[in-house]
C-alpha positions as MATLAB code, in Angstrom:
seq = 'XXXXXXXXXXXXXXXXXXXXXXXXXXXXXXXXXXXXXXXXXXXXXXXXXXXXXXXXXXXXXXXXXXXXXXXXXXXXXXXXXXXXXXXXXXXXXXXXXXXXXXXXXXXXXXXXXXXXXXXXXXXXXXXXXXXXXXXXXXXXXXXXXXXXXXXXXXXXXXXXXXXXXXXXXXXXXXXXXXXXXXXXXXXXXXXXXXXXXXXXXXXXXXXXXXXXXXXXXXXXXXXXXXXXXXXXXXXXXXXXXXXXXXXXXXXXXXXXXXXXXXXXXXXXXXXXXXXXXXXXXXXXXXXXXXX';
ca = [
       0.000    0.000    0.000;
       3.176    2.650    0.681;
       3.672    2.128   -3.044;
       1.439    4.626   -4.136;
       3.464    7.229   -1.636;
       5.897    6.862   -4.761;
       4.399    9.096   -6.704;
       4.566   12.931   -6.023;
       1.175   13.239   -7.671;
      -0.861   10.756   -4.982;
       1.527   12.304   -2.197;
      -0.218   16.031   -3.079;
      -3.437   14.232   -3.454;
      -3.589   12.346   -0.098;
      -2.263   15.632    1.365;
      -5.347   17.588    0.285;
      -7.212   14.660    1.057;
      -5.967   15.362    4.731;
      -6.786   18.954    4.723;
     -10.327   18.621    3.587;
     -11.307   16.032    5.544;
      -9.915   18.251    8.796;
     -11.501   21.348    7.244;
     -14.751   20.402    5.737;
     -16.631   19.211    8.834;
     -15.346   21.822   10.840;
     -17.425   24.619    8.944;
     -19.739   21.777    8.029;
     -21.005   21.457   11.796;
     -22.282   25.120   11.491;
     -24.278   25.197    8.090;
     -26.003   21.481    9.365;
     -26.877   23.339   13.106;
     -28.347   26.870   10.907;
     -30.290   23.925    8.359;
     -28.322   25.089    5.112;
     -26.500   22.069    4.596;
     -26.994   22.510    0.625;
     -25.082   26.163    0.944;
     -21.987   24.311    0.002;
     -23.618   23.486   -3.134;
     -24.783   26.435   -3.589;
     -21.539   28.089   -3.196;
     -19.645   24.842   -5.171;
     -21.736   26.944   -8.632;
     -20.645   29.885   -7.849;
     -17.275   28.900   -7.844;
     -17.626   27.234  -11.500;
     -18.047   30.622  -12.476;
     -14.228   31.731  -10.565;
     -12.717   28.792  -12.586;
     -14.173   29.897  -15.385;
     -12.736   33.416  -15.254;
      -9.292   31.699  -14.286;
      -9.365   29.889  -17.625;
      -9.945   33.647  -19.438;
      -8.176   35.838  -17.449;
      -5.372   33.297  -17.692;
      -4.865   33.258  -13.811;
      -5.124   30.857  -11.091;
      -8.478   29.144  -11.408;
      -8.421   28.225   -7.713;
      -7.380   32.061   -6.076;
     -10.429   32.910   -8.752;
     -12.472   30.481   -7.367;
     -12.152   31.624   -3.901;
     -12.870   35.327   -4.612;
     -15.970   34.392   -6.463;
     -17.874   32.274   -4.118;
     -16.676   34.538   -1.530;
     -18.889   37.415   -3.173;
     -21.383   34.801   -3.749;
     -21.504   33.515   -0.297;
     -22.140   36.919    1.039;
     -24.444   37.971   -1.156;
     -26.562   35.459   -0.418;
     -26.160   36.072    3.020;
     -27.165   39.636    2.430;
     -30.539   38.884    0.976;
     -30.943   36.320    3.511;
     -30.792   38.613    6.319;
     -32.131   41.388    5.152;
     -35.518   39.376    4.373;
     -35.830   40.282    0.844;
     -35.199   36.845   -0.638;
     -35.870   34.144    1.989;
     -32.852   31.459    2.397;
     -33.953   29.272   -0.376;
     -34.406   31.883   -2.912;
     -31.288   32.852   -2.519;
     -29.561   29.411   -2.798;
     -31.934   28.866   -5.900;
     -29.784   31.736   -7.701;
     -26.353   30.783   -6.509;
     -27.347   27.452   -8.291;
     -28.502   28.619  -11.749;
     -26.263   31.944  -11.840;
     -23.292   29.971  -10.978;
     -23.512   27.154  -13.530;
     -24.838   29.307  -16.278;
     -22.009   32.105  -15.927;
     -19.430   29.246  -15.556;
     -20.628   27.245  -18.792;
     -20.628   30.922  -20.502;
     -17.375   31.852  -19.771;
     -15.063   28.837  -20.185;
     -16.611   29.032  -24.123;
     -15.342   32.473  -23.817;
     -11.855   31.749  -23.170;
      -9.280   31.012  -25.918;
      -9.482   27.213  -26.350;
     -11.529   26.717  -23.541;
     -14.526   23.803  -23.460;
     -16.782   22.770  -20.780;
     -14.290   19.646  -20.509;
     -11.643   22.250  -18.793;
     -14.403   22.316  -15.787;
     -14.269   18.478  -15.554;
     -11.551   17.857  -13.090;
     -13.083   20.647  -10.934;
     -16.486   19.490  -11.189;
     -15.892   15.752  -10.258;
     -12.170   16.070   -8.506;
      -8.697   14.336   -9.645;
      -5.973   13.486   -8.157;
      -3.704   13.739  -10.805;
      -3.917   16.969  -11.234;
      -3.357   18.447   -7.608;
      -0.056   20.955   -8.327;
       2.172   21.860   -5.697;
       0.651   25.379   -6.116;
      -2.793   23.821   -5.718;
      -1.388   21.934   -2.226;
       0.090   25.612   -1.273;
      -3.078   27.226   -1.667;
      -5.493   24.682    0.183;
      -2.998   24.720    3.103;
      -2.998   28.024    3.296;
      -7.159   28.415    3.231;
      -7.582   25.607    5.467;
      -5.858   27.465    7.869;
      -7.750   30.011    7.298;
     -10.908   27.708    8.080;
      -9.517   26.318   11.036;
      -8.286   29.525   12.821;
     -11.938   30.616   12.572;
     -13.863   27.693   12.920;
     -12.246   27.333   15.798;
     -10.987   30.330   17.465;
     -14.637   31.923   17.042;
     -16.630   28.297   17.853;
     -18.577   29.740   21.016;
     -19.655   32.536   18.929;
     -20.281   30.957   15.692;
     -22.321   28.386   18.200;
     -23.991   31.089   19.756;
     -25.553   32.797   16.635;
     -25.962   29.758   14.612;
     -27.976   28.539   17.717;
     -30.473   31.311   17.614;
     -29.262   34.907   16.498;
     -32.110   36.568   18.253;
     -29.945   35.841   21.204;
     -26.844   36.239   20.221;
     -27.697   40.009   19.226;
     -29.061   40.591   22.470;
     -26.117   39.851   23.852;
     -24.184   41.969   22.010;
     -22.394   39.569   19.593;
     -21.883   41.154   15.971;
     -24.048   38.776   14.305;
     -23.914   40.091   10.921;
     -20.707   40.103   10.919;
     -20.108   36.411   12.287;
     -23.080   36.105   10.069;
     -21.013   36.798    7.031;
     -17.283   35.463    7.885;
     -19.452   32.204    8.178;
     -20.179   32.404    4.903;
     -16.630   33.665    3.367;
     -15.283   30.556    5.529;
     -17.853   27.982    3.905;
     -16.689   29.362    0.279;
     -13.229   28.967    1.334;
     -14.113   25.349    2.341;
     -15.594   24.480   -1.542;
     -12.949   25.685   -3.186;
     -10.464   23.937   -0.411;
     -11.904   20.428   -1.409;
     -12.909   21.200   -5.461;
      -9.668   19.465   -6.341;
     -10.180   16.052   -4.986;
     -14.009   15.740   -4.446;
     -15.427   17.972   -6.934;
     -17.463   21.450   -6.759;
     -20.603   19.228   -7.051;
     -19.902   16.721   -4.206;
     -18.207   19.117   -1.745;
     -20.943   19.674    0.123;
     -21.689   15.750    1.248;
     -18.229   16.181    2.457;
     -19.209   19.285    4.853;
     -22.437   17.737    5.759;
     -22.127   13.998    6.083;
     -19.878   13.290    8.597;
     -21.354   15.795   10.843;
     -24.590   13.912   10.449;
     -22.558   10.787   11.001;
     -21.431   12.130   14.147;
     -24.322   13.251   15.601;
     -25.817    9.747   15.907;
     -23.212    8.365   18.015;
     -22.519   11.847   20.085;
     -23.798   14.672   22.700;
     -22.449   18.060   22.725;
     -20.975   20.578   20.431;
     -17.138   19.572   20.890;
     -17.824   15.667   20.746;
     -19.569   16.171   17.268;
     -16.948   18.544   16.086;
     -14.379   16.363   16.833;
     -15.699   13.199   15.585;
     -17.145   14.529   12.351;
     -13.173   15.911   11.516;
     -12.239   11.882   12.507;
     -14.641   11.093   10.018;
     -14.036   13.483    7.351;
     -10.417   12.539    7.273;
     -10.814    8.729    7.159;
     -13.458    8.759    4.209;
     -11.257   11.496    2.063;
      -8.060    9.907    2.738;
      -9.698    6.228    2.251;
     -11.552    7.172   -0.893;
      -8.227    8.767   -2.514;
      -6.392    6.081   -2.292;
      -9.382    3.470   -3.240;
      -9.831    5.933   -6.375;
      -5.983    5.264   -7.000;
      -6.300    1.484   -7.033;
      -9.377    0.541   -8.116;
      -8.990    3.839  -10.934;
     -12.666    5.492   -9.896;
     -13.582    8.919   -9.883;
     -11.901   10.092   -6.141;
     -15.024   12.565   -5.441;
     -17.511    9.882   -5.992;
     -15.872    7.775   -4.011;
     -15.219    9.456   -1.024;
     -18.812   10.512   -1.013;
     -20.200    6.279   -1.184;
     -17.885    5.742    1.254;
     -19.394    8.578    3.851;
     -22.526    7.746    3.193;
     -22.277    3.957    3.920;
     -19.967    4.895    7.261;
     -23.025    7.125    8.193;
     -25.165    3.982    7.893;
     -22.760    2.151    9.975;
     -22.609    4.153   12.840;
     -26.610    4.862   12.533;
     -26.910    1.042   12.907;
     -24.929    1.065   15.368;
     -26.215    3.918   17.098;
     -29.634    2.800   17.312;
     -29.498    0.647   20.438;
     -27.866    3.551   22.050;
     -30.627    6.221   21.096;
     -33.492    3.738   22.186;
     -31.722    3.426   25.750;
     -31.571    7.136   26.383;
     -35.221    7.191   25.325;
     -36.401    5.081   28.021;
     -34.103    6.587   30.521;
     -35.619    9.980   29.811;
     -39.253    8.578   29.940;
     -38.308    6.740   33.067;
     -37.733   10.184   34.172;
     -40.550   12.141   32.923;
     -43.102    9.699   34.131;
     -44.259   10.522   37.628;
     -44.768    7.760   39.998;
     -47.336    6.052   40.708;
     -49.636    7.053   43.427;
     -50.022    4.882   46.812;
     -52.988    2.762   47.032;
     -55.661    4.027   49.086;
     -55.828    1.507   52.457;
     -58.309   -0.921   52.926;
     -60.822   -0.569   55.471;
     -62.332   -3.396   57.644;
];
């Protein structure tokens, strides 16, 4: 198996595997606890559109990438917030904008195709470059500093931002950094999973984790165990078996997440009857019998 370690390519590739299965779940754990666990798709169009404008601007399709679904993330957060397109509105035109603008302008560029977008669509790990492995080390930092430097707060608001702004947290500004963090995220993983899978990444092994755990910091830290065993796993089952490494990493979350529901489910039906045991009030004393 230390064969494939060999090759420089599958040595950048299970590297980024690393890093996005440590960074994914960590901003993942927020979007699932605020219900937008399809923002990462949302954001994984908008960022078609950054690759795109790589490919004609002849420039770095990732560094576009990330500037473009970072203005996309926050404008959807914008019209979120400011009630004049509700949540899913706004996701609805990161979706069509995104993939129509990015089909548009890879035509546009000299010798471009939609096939340039393939590897970014679906992921490869033959073609992670050392600048690629620079720049997802240096945004997964990025997404780890505030993911978790800021987790009480992030917590706080994603918990219920009524609150949170009564108690003086900046919530539109939290409100917004989330969303710059969860664009960094896409284009962090668009390499090896894909900009169309990234988001099972984020959102699965949080899920996954919340079956078998209680508490914020024992579902944070499982869901990162979990996001780096099926990204590293599925990389280097996508280099022997030669399948599509984005696909696979996906199948291979989802059945873990069955595992561990399976698994889980003897443990969820015992808390249930210890917390009815203690809801139900006792029973009251017999009346005594007279003679």
């Amino acid at each position: 198996m230390l064969e494939l370690l060999d090759y420089p390519f599958m040595q950048r590739a299970l590297l980024a595997a690393l890093l996005i299965g440590v960074a994914a779940p960590a901003v993942g754990i927020y979007l699932v606890q605020r219900r937008q666990a399809l923002m990462g798709d949302g954001i994984g169009h908008v960022a078609l559109t950054g690759v795109a404008l790589g490919f004609l601007l002849n420039t770095s399709p990732v560094w576009m990438a990330v500037a473009v679904s970072a203005l996309g993330a926050v404008a959807m957060e914008l019209l979120r917030s400011s009630g004049r397109a509700r949540g899913d509105v706004a996701l609805a035109m990161l979706f069509y904008g995104g993939m129509a603008g990015g089909v548009m302008i890879i035509n546009l560029a000299p010798g471009g195709s939609t096939a340039n977008l393939t590897s970014y669509l679906w992921g490869s790990v033959t073609t992670v470059s050392p600048d690629d492995i620079t720049a997802i080390a240096f945004l997964s930092a990025f997404v780890l500093l505030i993911c978790l430097g800021l987790r009480r707060r992030l917590f706080a608001v994603c918990q219920d931002e009524e609150f949170a702004r009564v108690t003086g947290l900046p919530v539109r500004s939290l409100n917004l950094l989330l969303a710059v963090t969860a664009a960094a995220t896409v284009t962090v993983a668009m390499r090896v999973v894909g900009l169309l899978l990234v988001s099972a990444l984020m959102v699965i092994p949080v899920v996954a984790a919340q079956q078998a755990t209680r508490g914020f910091a024992m579902t944070l830290a499982l869901s990162v165990v979990i996001g780096v065993l099926v990204s590293v796993s599925g990389t280097v089952t996508s280099y022997y078996v030669d399948v599509p490494p984005g696909a696979t990493i996906v199948l291979i979350a989802l059945g873990l997440f069955l595992l561990i529901s399976l698994l889980a489910l003897p443990l969820a039906r015992h808390r249930a009857r210890r917390a009815e045991g203690r809801t139900t009030p006792a029973a009251a004393p017999e009346p005594a019998a007279h003679s």
